[in-house]
N, C-alpha and C positions, 0 to 999 in steps of 0.2 A: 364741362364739368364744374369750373366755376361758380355758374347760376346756380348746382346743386342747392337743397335746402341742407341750412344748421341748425338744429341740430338733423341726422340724416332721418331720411322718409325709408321704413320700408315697404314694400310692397309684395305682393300674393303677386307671382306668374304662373299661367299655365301654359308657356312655352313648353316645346318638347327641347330640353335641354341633353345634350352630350356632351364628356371629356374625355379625349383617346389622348393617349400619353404610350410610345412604342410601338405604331400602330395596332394598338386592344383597344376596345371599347373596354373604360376604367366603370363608367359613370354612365349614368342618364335616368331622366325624371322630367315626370308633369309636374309635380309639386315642389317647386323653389321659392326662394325668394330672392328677391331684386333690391339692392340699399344701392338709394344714393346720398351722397355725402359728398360737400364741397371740397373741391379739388383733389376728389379720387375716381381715378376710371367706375364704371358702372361694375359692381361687385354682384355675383350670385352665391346663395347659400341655400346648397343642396341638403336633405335630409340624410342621416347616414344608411339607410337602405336603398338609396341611389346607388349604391357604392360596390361593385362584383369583392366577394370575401377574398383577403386575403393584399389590397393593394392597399390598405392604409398603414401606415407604421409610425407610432407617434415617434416623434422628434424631438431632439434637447432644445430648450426656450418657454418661455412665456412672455408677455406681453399685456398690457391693460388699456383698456382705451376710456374718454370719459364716456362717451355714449351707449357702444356695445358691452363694455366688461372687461372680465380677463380673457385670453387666447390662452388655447393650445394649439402648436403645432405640430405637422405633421409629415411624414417621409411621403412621398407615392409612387408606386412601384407599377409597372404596364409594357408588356414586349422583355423588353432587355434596358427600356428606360428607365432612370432612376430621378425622380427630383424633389432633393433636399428639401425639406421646410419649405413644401409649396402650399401646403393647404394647413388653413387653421380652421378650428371651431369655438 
């Protein structure tokens, strides 16, 4: 992750992407995308209609970054799991 490009590269996947969070399928999509960014693991960013209603719940925060912008975060809720400020957009 390292070698990543700066500023970061996005890219168009048509991986078939899933997120199970309590064991539910939370998530899943052909249509993501893929950012890489030096010295951060390989990040996906789903569309919010990947998304079964009902699991997202915004969360207290925000954040800015120079490249992508400001963040919002977000609760995400699946089974009986709960995890805090795990996804932002």
């Amino acid at each position: 992750m390292w070698a990543y490009p700066r500023p970061p590269r996005l890219e168009r996947t048509h991986r078939h992407l899933e997120i199970w969070l309590g064991g539910q399928r939370i998530a899943a999509t052909s249509g993501a995308y893929r950012v890489l960014e030096t010295s951060h693991p390989r990040t996906y960013y789903l569309p919010p209609l990947a998304f079964a209603p009902g699991v997202l719940e915004r969360a207290a925060g925000a954040s800015t970054c120079e490249w992508k912008g400001e963040a919002t975060y977000w609760t995400v809720r699946g089974g009986a799991a709960m995890a805090v400020a795990a996804a932002w957009s």
